[in-house]
FIZAVO-468399 format. One record per residue (C-alpha): x, y, z; residue number from 0; residue in one letter. Coordinates in nm, 4 decimals, padded with zeros to 6 digits. Last residue first. Example, Ala and Ser with C-alpha at 12.3 -4.5 7.8 and 13.67 -1.06 7.14 Angstrom:
BEGIN
+----------+----------+----------+-----+---------+
|       px |       py |       pz | num | residuo |
+----------+----------+----------+-----+---------+
|  01.3670 | -00.1060 |  00.7140 |   1 |       s |
|  01.2300 | -00.4500 |  00.7800 |   0 |       a |
+----------+----------+----------+-----+---------+
//
This chain:
BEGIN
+----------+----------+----------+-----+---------+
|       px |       py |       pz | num | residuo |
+----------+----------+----------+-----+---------+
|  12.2783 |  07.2768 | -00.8368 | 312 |       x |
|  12.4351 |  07.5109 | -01.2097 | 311 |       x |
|  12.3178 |  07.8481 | -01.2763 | 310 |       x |
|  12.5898 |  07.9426 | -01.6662 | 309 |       x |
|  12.7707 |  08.2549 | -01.5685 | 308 |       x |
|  12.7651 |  08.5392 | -01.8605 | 307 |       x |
|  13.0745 |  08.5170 | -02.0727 | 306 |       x |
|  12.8834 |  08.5989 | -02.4303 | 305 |       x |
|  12.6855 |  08.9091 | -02.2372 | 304 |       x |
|  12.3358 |  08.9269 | -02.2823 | 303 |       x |
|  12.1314 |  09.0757 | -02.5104 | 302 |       x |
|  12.0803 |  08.7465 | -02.7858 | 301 |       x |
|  11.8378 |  08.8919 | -03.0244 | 300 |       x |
|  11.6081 |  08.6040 | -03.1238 | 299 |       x |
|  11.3299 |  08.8534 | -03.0533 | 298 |       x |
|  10.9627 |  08.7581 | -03.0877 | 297 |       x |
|  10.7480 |  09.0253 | -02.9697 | 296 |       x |
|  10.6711 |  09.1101 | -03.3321 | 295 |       x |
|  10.5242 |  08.7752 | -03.3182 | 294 |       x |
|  10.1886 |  08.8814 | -03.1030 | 293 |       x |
|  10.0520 |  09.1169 | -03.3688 | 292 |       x |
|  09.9616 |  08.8423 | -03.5834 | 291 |       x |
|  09.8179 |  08.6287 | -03.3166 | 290 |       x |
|  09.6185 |  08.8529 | -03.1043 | 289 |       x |
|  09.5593 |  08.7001 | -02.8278 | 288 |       x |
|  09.3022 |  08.8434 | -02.6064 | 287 |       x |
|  09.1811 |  08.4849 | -02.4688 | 286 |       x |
|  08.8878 |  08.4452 | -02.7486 | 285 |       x |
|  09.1345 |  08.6045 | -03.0658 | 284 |       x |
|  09.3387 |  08.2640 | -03.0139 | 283 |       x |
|  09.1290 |  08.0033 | -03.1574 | 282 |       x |
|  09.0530 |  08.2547 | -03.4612 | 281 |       x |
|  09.4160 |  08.3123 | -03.5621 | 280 |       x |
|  09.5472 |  07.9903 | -03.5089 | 279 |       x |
|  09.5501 |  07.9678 | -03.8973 | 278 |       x |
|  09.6970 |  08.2746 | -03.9787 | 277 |       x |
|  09.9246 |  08.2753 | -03.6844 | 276 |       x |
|  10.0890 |  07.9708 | -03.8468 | 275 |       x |
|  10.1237 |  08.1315 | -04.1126 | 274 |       x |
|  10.3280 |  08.3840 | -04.0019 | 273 |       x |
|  10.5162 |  08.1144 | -03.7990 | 272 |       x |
|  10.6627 |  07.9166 | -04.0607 | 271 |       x |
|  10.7365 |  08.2428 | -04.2906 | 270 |       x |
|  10.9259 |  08.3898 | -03.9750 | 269 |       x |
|  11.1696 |  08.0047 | -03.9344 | 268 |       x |
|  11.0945 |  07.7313 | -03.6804 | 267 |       x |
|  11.3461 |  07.7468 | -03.4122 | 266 |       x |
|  11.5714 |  07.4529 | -03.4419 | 265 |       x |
|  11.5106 |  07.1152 | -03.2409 | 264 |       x |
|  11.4367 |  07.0594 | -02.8462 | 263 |       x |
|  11.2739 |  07.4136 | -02.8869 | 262 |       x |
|  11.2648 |  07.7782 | -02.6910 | 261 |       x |
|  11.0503 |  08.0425 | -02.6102 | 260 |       x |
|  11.1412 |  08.2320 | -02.3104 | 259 |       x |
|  10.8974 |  08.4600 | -02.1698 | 258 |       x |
|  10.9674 |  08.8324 | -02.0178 | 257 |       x |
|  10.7300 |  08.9430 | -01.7320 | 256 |       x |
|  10.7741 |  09.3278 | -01.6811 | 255 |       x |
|  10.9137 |  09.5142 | -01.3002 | 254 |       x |
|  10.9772 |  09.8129 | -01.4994 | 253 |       x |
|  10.7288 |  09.8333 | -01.7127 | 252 |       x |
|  10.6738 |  09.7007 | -02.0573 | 251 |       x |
|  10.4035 |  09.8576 | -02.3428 | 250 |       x |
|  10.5325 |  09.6367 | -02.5894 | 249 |       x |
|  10.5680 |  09.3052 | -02.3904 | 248 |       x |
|  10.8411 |  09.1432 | -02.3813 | 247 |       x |
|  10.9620 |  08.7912 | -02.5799 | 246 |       x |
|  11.3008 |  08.6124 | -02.5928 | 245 |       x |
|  11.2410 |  08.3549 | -02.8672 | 244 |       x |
|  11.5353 |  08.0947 | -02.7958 | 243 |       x |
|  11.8886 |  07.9884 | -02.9366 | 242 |       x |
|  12.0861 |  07.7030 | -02.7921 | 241 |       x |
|  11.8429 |  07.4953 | -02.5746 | 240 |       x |
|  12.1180 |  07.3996 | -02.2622 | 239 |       x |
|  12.3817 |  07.7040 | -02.2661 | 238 |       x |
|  12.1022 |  07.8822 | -02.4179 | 237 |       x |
|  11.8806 |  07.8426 | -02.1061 | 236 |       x |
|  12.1338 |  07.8560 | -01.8527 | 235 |       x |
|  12.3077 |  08.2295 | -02.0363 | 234 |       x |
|  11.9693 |  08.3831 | -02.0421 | 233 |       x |
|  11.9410 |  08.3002 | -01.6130 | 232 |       x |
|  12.3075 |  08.4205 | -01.6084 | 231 |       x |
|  12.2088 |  08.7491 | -01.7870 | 230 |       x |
|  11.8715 |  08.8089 | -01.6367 | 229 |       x |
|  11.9949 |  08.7092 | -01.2613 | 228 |       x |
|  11.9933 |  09.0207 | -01.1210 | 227 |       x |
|  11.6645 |  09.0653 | -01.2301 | 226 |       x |
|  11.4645 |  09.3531 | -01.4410 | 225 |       x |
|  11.3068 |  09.1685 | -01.7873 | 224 |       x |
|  11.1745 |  08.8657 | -01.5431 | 223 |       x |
|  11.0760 |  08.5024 | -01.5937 | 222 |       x |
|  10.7857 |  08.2517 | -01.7722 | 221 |       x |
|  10.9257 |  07.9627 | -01.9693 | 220 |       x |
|  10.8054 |  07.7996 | -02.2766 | 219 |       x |
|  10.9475 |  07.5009 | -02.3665 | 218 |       x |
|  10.8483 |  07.3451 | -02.7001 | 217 |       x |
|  10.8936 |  06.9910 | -02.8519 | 216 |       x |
|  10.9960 |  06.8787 | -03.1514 | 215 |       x |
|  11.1664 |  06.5630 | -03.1038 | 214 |       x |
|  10.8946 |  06.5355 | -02.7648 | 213 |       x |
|  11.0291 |  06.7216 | -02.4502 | 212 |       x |
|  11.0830 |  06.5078 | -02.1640 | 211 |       x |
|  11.5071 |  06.5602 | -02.2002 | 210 |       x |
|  11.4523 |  06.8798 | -02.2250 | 209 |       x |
|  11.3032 |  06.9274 | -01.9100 | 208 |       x |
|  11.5964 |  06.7092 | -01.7407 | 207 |       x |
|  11.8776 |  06.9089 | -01.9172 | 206 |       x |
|  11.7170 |  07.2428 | -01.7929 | 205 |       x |
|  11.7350 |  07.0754 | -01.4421 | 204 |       x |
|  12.0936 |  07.0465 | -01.4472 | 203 |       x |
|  12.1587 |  07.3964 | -01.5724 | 202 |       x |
|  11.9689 |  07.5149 | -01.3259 | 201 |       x |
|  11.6806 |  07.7893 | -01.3262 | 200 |       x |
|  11.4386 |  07.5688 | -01.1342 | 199 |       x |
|  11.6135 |  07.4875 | -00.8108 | 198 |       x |
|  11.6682 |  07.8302 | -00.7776 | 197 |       x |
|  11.2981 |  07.8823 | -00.7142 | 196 |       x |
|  11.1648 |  08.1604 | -00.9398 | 195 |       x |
|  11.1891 |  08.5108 | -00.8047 | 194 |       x |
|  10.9849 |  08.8816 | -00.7725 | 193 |       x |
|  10.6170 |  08.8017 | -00.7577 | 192 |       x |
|  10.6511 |  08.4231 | -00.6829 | 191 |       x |
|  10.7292 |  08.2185 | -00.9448 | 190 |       x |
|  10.6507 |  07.8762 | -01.0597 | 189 |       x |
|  10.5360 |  07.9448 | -01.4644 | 188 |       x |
|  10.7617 |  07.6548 | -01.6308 | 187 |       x |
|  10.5611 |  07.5769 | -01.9615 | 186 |       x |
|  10.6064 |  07.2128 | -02.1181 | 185 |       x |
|  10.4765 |  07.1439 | -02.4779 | 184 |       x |
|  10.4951 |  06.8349 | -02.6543 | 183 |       x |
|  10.5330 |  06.6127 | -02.3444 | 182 |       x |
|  10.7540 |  06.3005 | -02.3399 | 181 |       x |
|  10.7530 |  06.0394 | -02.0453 | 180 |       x |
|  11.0426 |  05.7810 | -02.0307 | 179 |       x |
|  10.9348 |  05.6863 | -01.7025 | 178 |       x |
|  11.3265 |  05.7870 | -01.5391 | 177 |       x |
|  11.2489 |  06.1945 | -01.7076 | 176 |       x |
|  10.8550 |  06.1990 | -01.5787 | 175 |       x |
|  11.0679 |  06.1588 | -01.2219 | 174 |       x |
|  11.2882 |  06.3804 | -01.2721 | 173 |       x |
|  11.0314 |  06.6318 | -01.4384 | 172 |       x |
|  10.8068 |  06.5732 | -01.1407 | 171 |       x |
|  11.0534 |  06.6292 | -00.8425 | 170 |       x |
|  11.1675 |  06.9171 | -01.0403 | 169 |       x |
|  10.7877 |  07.0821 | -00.9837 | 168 |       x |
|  10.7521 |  06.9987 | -00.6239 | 167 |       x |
|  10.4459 |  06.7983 | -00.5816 | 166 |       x |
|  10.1057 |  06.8177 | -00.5648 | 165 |       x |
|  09.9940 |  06.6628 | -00.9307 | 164 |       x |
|  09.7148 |  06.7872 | -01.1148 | 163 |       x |
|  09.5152 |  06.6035 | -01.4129 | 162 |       x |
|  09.3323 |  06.7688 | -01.7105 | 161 |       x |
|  09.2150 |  06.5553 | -01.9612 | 160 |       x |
|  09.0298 |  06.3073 | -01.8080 | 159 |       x |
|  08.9293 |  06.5388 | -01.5633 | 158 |       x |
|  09.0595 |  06.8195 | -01.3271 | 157 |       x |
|  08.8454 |  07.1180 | -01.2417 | 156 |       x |
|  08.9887 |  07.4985 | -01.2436 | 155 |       x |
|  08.7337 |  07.7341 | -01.2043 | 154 |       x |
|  08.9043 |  08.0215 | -01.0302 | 153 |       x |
|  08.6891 |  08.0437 | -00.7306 | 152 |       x |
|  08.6876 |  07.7092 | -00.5570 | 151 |       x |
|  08.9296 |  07.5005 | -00.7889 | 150 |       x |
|  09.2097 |  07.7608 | -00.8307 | 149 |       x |
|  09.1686 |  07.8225 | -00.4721 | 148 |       x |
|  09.2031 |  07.4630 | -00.3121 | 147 |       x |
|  09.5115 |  07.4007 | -00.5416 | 146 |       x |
|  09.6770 |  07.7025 | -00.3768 | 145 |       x |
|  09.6447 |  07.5308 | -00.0790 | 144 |       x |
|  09.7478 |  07.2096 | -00.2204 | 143 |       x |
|  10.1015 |  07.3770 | -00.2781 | 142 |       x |
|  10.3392 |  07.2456 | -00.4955 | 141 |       x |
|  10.1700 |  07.2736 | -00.7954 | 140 |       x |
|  10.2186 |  07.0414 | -01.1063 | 139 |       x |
|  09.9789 |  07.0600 | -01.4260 | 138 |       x |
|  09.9169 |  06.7809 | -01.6598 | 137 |       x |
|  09.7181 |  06.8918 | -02.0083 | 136 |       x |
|  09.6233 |  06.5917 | -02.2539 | 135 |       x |
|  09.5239 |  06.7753 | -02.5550 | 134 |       x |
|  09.2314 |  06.6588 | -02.7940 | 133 |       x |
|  09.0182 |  07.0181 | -02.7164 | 132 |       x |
|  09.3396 |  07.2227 | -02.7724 | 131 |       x |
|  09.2131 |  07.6071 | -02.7326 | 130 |       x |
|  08.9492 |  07.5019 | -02.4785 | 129 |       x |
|  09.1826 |  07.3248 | -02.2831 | 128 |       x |
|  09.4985 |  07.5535 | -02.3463 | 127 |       x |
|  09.2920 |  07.8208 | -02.1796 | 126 |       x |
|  09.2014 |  07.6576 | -01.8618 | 125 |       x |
|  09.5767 |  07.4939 | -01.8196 | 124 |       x |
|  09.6838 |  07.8502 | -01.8714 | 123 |       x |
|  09.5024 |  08.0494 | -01.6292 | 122 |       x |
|  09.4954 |  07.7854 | -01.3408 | 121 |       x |
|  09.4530 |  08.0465 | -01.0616 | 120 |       x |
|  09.8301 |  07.9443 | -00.9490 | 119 |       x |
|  09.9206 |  07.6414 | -01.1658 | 118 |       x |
|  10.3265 |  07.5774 | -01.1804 | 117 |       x |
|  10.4630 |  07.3687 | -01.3961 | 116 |       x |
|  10.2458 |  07.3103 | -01.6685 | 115 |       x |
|  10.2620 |  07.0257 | -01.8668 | 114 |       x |
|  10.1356 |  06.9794 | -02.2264 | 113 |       x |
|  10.0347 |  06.7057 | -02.4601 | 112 |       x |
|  09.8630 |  06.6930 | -02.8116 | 111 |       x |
|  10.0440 |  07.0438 | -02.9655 | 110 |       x |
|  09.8936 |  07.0321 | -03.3086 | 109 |       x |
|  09.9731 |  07.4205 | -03.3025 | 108 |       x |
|  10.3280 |  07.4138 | -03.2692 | 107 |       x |
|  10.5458 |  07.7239 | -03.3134 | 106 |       x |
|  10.2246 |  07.9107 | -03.3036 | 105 |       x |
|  10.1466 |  07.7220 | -02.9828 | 104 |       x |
|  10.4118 |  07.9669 | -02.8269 | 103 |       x |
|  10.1235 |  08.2383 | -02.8479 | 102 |       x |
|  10.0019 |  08.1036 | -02.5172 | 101 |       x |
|  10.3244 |  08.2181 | -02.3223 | 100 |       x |
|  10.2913 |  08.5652 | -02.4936 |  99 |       x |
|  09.9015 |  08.5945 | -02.3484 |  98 |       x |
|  10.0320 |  08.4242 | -02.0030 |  97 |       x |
|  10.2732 |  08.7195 | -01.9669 |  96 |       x |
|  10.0444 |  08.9967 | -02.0997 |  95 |       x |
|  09.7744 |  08.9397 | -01.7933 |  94 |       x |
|  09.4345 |  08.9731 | -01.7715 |  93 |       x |
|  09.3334 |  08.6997 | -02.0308 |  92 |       x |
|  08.9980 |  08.7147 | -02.1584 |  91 |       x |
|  08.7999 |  08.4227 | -02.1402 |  90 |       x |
|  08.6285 |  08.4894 | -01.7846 |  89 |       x |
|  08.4762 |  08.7690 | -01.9681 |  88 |       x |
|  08.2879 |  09.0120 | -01.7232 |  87 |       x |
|  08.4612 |  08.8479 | -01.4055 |  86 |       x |
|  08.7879 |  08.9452 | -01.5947 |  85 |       x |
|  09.0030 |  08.6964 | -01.3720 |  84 |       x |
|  09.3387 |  08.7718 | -01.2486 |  83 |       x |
|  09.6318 |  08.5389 | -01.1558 |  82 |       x |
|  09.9521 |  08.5840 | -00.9333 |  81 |       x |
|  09.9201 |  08.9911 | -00.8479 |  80 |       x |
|  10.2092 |  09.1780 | -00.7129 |  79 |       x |
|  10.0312 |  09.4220 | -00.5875 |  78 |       x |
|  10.0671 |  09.3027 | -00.2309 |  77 |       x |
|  09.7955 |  09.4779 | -00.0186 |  76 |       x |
|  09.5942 |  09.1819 |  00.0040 |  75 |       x |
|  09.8613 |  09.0180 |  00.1939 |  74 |       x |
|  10.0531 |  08.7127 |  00.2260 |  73 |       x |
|  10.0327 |  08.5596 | -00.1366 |  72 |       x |
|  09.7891 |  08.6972 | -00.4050 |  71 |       x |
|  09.4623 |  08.5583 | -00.6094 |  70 |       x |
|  09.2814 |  08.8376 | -00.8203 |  69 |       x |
|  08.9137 |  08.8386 | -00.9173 |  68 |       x |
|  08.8725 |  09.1355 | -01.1749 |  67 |       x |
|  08.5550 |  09.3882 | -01.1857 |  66 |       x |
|  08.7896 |  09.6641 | -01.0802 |  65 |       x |
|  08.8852 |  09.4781 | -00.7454 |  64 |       x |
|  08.8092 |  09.1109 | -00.6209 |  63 |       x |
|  09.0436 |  08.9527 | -00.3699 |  62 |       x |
|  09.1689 |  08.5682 | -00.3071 |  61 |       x |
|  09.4660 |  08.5187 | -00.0613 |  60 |       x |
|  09.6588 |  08.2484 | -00.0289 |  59 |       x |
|  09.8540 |  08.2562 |  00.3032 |  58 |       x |
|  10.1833 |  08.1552 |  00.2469 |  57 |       x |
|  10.3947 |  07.8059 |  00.2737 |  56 |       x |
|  10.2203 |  07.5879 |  00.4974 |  55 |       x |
|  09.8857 |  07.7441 |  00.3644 |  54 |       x |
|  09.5646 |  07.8769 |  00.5231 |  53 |       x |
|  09.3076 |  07.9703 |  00.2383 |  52 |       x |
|  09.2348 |  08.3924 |  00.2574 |  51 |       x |
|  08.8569 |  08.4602 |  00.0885 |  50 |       x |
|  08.6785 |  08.7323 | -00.1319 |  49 |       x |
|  08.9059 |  09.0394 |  00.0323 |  48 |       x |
|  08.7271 |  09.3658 | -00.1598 |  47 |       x |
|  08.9325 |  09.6305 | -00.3096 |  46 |       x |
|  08.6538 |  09.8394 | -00.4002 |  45 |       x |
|  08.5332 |  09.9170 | -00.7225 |  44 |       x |
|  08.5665 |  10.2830 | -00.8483 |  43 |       x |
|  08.2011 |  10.4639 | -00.9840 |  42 |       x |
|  08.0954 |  10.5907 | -00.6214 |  41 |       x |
|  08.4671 |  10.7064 | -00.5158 |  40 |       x |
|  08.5127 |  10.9320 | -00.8099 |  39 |       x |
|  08.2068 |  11.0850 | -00.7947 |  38 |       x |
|  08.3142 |  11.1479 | -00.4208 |  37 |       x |
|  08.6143 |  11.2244 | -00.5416 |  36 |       x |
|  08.4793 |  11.5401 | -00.6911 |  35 |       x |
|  08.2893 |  11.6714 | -00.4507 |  34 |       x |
|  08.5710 |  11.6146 | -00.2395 |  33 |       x |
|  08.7757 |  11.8806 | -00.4450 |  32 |       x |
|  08.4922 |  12.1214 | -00.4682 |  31 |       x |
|  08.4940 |  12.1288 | -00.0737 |  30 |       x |
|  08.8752 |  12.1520 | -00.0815 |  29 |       x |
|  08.7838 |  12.4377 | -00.3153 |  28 |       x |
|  08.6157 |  12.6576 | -00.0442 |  27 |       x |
|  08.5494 |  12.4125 |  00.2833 |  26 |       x |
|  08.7273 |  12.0945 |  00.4040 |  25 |       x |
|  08.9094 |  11.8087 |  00.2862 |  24 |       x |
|  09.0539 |  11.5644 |  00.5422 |  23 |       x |
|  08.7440 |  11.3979 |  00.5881 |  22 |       x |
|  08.8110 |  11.2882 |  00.1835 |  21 |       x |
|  09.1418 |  11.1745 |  00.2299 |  20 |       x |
|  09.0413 |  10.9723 |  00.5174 |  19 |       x |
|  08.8075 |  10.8337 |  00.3015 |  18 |       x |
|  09.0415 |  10.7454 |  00.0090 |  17 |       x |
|  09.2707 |  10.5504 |  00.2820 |  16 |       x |
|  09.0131 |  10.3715 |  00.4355 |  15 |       x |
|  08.8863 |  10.2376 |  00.0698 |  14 |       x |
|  09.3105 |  10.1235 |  00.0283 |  13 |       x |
|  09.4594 |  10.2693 | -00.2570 |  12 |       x |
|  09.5252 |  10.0592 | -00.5142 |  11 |       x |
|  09.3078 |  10.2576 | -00.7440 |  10 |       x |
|  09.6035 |  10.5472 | -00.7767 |   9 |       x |
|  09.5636 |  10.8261 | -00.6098 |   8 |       x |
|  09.3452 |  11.1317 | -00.7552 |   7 |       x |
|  09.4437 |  11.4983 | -00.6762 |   6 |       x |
|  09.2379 |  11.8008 | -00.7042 |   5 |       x |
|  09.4650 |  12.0628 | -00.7681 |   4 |       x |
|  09.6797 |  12.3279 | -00.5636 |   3 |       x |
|  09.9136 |  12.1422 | -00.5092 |   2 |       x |
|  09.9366 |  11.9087 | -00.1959 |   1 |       x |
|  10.2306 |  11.8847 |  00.0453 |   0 |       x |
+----------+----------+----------+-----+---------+
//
């Protein structure tokens, strides 16, 4: 039933959808209604479908609405968006997950060498390039497909700084584990919209991450404020790091990105990371960061129970 108002739908609707909508208005204030929309209609992007690369694990799909470029899995009419680009300011990050994972380099801003597990549009290994100009920056992806797509419309390009290896992400860190290989910075962001491989939320592979983190490393991991497996998945990660920066964003719904923030040593102190925002202050502000503002996300409040299950293979 509709009340007796003119009713907008959200943006996701489908173009189809609104028209349909529209045909189905007629005469007297159904007339004034579709008037209306019509405005509506003329300034509101559509959902466009840009490309769809063939994958052995999901279709990827590439999709341009509200003056963003989005990539998904499956479907263009999963919201459950992977990466989006501000085709206005490329810069700009979209999303408040990969802003709070960013803001970890104010517990180390001479990071020199970071891996990314995980690339999907290649948000963060673009970002961290410009924002560390001397960094080495290896990213793993297990799908080529995906790949493809961050190179074709996302911008992604490797170099002598930026390498990519197609593999599965705990292959790598085992592997990078028997070399002896060390990163400064490591950031685990494989995840589909609503789970992270189980193989990456072990114990076991915890201990091989750390492992490959320098003295004074920093992992930053990318997860989920509603899951079923918040309080075991909290548990793993102190179980293995001791305590950690749990961060959410302010304005949080209810399917909201948290990030873990943790260190191979002790968690650098507030004074330590005030002024570190200070001085990463400017480098930041480009990609929506706002430094300052960003540590009030950082909560060393442990909210899970003490006898929470520790994920072990």
């Amino acid at each position: 039933m509709v009340d007796n108002a003119c009713y907008v739908d959200s943006p996701y609707i489908m173009t189809t959808q609104r028209r349909s909508f529209l045909l189905a208005l007629a005469g007297g204030f159904a007339a004034a209604c579709a008037a209306m929309l019509i405005h509506w209609l003329a300034s509101t992007p559509e959902t466009r479908l840009i490309h769809t690369e063939p994958s052995e694990f999901a279709p990827v799909v590439v999709l341009e609405e509200h003056g963003q470029r989005c990539m998904n899995f499956n479907t263009i009419e999963d919201n459950g968006r992977h990466t989006c680009l501000d085709l206005s300011d490329p810069d700009k990050m979209v999303f408040a997950y990969t802003r709070m994972m960013t803001s970890a380099l104010l517990l180390k801003p001479d990071t020199s060498s970071v891996l990314v597990i995980g690339l999907g549009g290649a948000t963060l290994p673009l970002a961290l390039a410009k924002i560390l100009p001397d960094a080495t920056i290896d990213s793993v992806e297990i799908d080529p497909a995906v790949a493809r797509v961050a190179e074709r419309f996302f911008g992604y390009r490797q170099g002598p700084r930026q390498q990519l290896f197609i593999e599965d992400g705990r292959a790598f860190v085992e592997r990078a584990r028997r070399a002896g290989k060390q990163y400064d910075m490591i950031m685990l962001d494989a995840f589909d919209s609503d789970y992270i491989p189980a193989h990456l939320l072990t114990r076991e592979f915890f201990e091989h991450v750390r492992a490959i983190l320098a003295p004074d490393g920093v992992l930053v991991a990318n997860s989920f404020t509603v899951s079923t497996m918040y309080e075991r998945e909290s548990a793993t990660y102190a179980a293995v790091f001791g305590d950690f920066f749990n961060l959410r964003p302010e304005n949080r719904g209810a399917d909201a990105n948290r990030v873990i923030i943790a260190t191979r040593g002790a968690l650098p102190d507030t004074d330590t990371l005030r002024r570190n925002a200070v001085a990463m202050t400017a480098r930041l502000a480009p990609f929506g960061i706002q430094a300052e503002q960003m540590l009030r996300l950082f909560s060393r409040e442990r909210d899970w129970p003490q006898d929470a299950a520790i994920l072990t293979d």
